[in-house]
C-alpha positions in Angstrom: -14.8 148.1 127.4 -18.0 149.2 126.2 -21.3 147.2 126.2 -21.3 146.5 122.7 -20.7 142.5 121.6 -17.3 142.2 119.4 -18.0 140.2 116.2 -14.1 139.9 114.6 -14.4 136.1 113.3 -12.0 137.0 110.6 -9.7 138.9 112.3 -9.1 136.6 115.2 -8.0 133.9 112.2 -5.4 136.3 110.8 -4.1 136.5 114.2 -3.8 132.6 114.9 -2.7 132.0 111.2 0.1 134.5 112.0 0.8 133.3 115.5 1.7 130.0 113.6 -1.4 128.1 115.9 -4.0 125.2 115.3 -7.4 126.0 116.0 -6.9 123.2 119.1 -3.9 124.9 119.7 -4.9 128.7 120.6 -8.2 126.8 122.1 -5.8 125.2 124.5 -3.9 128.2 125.3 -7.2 130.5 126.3 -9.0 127.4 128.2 -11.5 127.3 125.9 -12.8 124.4 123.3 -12.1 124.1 120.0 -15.6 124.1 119.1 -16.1 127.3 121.1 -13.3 128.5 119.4 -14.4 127.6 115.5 -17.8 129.5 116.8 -15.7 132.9 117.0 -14.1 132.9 114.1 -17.2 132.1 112.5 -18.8 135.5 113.7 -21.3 132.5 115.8 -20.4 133.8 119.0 -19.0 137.3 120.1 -15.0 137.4 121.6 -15.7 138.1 125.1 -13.6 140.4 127.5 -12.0 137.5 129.3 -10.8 136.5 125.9 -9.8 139.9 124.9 -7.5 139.9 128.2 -5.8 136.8 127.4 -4.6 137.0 123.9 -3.1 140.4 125.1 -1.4 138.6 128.2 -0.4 135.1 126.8 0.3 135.9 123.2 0.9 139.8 123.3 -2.0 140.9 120.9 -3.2 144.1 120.5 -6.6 144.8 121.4 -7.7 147.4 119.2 -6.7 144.6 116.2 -9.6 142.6 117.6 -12.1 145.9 117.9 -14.2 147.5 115.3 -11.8 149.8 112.9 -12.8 152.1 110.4 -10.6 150.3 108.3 -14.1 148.0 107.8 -16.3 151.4 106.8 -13.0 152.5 104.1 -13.2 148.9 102.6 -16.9 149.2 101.8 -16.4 152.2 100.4 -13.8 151.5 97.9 -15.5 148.3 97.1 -18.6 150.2 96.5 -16.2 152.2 93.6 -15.1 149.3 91.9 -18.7 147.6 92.3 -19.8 151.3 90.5 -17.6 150.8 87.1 -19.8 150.4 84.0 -18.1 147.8 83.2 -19.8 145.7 85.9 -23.2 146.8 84.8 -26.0 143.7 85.9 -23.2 142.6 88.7 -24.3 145.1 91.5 -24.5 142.7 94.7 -26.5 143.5 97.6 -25.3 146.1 99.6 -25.3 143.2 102.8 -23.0 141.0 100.6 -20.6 144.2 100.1 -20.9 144.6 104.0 -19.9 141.3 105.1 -17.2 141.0 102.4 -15.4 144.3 104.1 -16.2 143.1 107.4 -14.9 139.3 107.1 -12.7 139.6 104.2 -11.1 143.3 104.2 -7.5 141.6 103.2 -9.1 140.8 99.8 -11.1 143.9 99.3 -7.9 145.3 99.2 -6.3 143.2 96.7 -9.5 143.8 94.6 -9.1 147.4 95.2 -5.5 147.9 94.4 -5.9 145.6 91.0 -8.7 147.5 90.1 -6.9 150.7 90.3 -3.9 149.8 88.4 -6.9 149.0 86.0 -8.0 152.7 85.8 -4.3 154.0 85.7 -3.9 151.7 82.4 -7.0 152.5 81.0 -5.8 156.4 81.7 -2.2 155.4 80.0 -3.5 154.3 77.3 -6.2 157.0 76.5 -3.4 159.5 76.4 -1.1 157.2 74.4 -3.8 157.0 71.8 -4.5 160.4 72.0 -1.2 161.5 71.1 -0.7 158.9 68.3 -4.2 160.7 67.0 -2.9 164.1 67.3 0.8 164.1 66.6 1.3 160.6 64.8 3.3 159.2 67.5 3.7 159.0 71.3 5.1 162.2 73.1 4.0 161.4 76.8 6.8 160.8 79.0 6.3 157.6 81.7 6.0 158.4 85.2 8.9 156.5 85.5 11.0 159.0 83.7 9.2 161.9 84.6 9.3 161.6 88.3 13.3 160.7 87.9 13.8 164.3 85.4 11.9 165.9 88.3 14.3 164.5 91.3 17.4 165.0 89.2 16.6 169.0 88.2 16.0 169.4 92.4 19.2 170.6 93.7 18.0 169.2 97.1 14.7 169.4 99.4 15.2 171.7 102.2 12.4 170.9 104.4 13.6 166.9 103.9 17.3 168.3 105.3 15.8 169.8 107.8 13.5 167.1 109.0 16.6 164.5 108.8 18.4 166.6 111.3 15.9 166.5 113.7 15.2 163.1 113.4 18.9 162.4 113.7 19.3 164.5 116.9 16.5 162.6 118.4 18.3 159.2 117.9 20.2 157.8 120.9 22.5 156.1 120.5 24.0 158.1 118.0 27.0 155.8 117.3 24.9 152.7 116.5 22.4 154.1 114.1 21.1 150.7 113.8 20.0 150.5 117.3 18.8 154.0 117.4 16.5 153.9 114.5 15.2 150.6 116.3 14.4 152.5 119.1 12.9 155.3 117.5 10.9 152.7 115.4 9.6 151.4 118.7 9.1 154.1 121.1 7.2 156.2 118.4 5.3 153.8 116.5 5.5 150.4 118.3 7.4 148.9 115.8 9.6 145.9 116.2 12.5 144.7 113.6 12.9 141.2 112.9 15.2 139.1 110.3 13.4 136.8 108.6 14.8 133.4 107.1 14.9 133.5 103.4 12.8 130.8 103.2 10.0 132.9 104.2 11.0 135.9 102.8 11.4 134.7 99.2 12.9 137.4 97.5 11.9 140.5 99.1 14.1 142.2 100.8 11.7 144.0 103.5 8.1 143.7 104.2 6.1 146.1 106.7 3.7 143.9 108.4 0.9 146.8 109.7 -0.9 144.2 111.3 1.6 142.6 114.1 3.5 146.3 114.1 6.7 144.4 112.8 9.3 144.7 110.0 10.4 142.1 108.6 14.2 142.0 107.5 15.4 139.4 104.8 18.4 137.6 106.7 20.1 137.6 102.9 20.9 141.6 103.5 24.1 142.6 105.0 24.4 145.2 108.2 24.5 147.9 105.6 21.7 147.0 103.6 19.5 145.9 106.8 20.1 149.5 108.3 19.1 151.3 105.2 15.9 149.0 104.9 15.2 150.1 108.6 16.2 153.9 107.7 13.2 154.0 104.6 10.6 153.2 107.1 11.4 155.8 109.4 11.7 157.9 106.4 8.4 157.0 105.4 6.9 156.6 108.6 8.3 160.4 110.3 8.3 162.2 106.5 4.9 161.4 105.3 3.9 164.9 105.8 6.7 166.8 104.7 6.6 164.2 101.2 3.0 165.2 101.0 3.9 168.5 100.7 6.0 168.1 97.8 4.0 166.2 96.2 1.2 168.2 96.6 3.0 171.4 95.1 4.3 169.3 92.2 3.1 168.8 89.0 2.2 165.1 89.7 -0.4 165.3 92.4 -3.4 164.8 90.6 -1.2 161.8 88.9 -1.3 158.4 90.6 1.3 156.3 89.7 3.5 159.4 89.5 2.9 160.7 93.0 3.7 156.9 94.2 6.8 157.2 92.6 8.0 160.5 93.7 6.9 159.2 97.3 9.3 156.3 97.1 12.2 158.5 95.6 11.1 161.4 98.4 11.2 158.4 101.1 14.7 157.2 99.7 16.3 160.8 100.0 14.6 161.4 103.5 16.5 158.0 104.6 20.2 158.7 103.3 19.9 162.4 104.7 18.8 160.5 108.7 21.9 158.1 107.8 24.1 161.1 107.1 22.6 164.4 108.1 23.9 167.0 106.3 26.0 169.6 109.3 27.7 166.5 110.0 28.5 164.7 106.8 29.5 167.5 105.3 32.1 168.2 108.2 33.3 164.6 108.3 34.0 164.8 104.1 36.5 167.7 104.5 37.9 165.9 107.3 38.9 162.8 105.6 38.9 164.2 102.6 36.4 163.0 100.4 37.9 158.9 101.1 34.5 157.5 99.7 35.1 154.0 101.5 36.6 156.0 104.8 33.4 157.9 104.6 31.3 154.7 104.0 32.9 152.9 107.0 31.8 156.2 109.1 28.1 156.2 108.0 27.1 152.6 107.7 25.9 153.2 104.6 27.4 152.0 100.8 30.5 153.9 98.8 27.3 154.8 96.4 25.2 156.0 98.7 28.4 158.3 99.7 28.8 159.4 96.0 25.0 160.4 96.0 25.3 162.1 99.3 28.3 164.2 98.1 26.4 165.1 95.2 23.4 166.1 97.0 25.3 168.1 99.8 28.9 168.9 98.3 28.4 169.8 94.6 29.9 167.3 93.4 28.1 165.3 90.3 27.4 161.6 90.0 26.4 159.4 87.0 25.6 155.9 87.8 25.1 152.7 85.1 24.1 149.3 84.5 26.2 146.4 83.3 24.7 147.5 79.8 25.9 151.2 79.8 21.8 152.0 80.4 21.9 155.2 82.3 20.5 155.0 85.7 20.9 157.7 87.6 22.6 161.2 87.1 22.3 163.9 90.0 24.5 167.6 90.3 27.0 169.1 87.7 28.4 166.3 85.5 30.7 168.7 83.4 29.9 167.5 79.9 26.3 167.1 78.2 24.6 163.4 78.2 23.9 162.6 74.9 20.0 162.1 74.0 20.6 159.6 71.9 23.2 157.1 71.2 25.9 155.1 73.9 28.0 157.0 76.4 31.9 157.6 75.5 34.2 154.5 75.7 36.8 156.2 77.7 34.6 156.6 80.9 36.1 155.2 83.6 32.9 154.1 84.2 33.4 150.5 82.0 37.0 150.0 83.3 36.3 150.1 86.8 36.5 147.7 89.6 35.4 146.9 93.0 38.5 149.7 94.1 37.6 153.6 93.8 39.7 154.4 90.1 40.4 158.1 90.0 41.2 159.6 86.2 41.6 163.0 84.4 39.3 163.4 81.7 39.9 165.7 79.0 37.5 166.7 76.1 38.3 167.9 72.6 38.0 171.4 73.4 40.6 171.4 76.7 38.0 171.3 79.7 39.2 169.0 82.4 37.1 166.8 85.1 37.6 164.1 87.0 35.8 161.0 87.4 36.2 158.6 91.0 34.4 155.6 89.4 33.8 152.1 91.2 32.0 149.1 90.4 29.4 148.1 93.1 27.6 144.7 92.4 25.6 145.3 88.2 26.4 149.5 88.8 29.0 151.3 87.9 29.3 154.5 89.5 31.1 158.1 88.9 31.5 160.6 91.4 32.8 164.0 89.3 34.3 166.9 90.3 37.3 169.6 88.9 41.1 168.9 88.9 40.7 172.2 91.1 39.6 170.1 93.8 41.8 167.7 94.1 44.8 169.1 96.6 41.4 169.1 99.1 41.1 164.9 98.3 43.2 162.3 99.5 43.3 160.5 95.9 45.6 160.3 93.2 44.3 160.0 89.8 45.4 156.6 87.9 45.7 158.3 84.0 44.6 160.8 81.9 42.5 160.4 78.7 40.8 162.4 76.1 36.8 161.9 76.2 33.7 163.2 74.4 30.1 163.3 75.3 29.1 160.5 72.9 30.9 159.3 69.2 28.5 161.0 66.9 30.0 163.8 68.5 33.0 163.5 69.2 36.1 164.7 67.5 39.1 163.0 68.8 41.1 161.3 66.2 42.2 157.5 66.1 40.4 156.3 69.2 40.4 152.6 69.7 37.0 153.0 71.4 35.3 154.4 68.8 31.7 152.7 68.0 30.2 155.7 64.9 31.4 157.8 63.3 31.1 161.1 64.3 28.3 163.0 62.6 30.3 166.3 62.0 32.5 164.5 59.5 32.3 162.0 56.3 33.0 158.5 57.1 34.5 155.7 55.3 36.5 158.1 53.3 39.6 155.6 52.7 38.1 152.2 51.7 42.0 150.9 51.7 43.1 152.4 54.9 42.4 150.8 58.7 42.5 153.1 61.5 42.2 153.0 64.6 38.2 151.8 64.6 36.1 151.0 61.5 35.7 154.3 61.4 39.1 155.8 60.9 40.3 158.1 59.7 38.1 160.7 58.6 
């Protein structure tokens, strides 16, 4: 301990408010009054050593929480950018109010912060939306949102995240309870404890990161798979942060905020399914039980759609996931067939057929190419992993039925389909008012 008198008022509140304690309470605990104790946490008095030693012996806090942080110096800084914006022009406090809001309220400095940056990104959004309404008569900018996902989905795979996951997966002991090795890795490396949280407190999120106590904090509504890949993106985030940095630094979104966020949480995602199923030894274990999605789920803790995504990413394979709607979500590898830039998906996916079992069927387009689709519904998705008829003496499955297929109606030329929603735009419609086919729009 240095010299130097500890002023942490603020601080030392968080901490009781989160240790769940009355002011009489933690007073009680340390042997001191209540009066003494409203005094600290009014920056009145200074926490003394004696103090220091208790909280980190009776109630496990960390001393450095209570000491100065340079978080304090970062908070003033920011706040001094927002305080900056023309727009507050005539509001300029003191720069001693600034300094004691950073110092005694940093947790809503940092609210102010963040709001006032999704401020800027807007203001930036819409300067370029109106831009190109200006120049072009419409709006050509793609959202990050859609950006970032083309960007992920044209990446055959990140070899520096493949490489990292194996390291981090040969660190992990035990290796047969990935949940309890992560947890130990979480701890021993960064002093971080899991906890399940009631739903009560939770509300609806499913994980929270708490930087303060060094804990996260687990919805107890999650099931053992979906608690173990909450605890996997930490790590990922936690042990990848420079390796994602790279990335995004030598894409096209680094100067782009919202974008780089985005490719971080996608990066952070990938990181986390290659640590739950490294690559050496997934790719082993698929041959060996032969592509068996829910054998292969069983093995790596993890969901039958995380499995589709991993085969994609490691095997070749493609994978084309939707909503309840028919919305694409998600498309990663060779699908086979073109996605259609406009209009629905073709009925005859086994995509909108599917159920909670893996369905297996031979697709066959118009002009005689072949693929087949292992769909499954998993809760509002609905899933396809794709690969070659070639393939299949390699695959313990059998596929259900065969059916023709086209990229999309308004280009599709298979006759009398049942599923048919437009007419195809290669050929007149409606040519036979007295005449019902097949669909409204047969024949042709």
């Amino acid at each position: 301990m240095t010299g130097s008198k500890i002023f942490a008022g603020a601080r030392l509140r968080r901490i009781r408010n989160r240790l769940q304690f009355s002011q009489a309470a933690l007073a009680e605990s340390l042997g001191i009054s209540p009066s003494y104790l409203n005094l600290i946490e009014r920056d009145q008095r200074p926490i003394t050593a004696q103090l220091l030693i208790k909280l980190n012996t009776l109630h496990d806090v960390d001393i450095a929480e209570l000491g100065a942080t340079p978080e304090s110096g970062d908070s003033l800084a920011r706040l001094k950018e927002v305080i900056s914006d023309p727009l507050l022009v005539g509001e300029i406090p003191a720069i001693s109010e600034l300094q004691e809001a950073a110092q005694v309220a940093p947790n809503l400095v940092g609210a102010t912060v963040k709001l006032y940056q999704a401020y800027r990104e807007v203001l930036k959004r819409l300067g370029e939306l109106s831009q190109n309404m200006a120049v072009g008569g419409g709006s050509q900018t793609e959202i990050p949102f859609d950006a970032v996902r083309r960007f992920v989905q044209q990446q055959s795979s990140f070899p520096s995240l493949e490489a990292l996951a194996e390291e981090i997966w040969f660190e992990l002991s035990p290796k047969d309870d990935p949940m309890a090795g992560l947890k130990a890795k979480l701890r021993a490396h960064s002093g971080i404890d899991v906890r399940i949280i009631p739903v009560e407190i939770m509300g609806y999120d499913r994980a929270r990161y708490d930087r303060h106590s060094q804990r996260l904090l687990i919805s107890e509504k999650l099931n053992a798979t979906q608690r173990l890949w909450e605890v996997a993106v930490l790590v990922a985030q936690l042990e990848g942060r420079s390796k994602i940095d790279e990335i995004i630094s030598a894409s096209i979104f680094a100067k782009q905020a919202e974008s780089s966020r985005l490719l971080r949480q996608e990066l952070a995602q990938i990181l986390a399914l290659a640590i739950l199923c490294p690559a050496a030894k997934f790719m082993t274990s698929a041959e060996d039980l032969k592509f068996d999605v829910g054998a292969l789920a069983a093995r790596f803790s993890v969901s039958r759609l995380a499995i589709m995504r991993r085969l994609a990413m490691t095997n070749g394979f493609g994978i084309l996931i939707v909503d309840a709607t028919g919305a694409l979500l998600e498309r990663q590898g060779q699908l086979g067939f073109h996605l259609p830039q406009s209009g629905s998906l073709c009925g005859q996916l086994p995509l909108f057929d599917c159920g909670a079992e893996v369905k297996a069927v031979l697709l066959q387009s118009s002009d005689g190419k072949q693929i087949v689709m292992l769909a499954l519904r998993e809760n509002s998705q609905m899933a396809a992993l794709i690969t070659t008829p070639v393939h299949l003496d390699k695959m313990n499955i059998r596929t259900t039925d065969s059916r023709p297929f086209g990229s999309t109606c308004r280009l599709c030329d298979i006759k009398n389909c049942k599923l048919r929603r437009e007419p195809p735009a290669t050929r007149p419609a409606a040519l036979n008012e007295f005449v019902r086919g097949a669909s409204d729009f047969e024949p042709m």
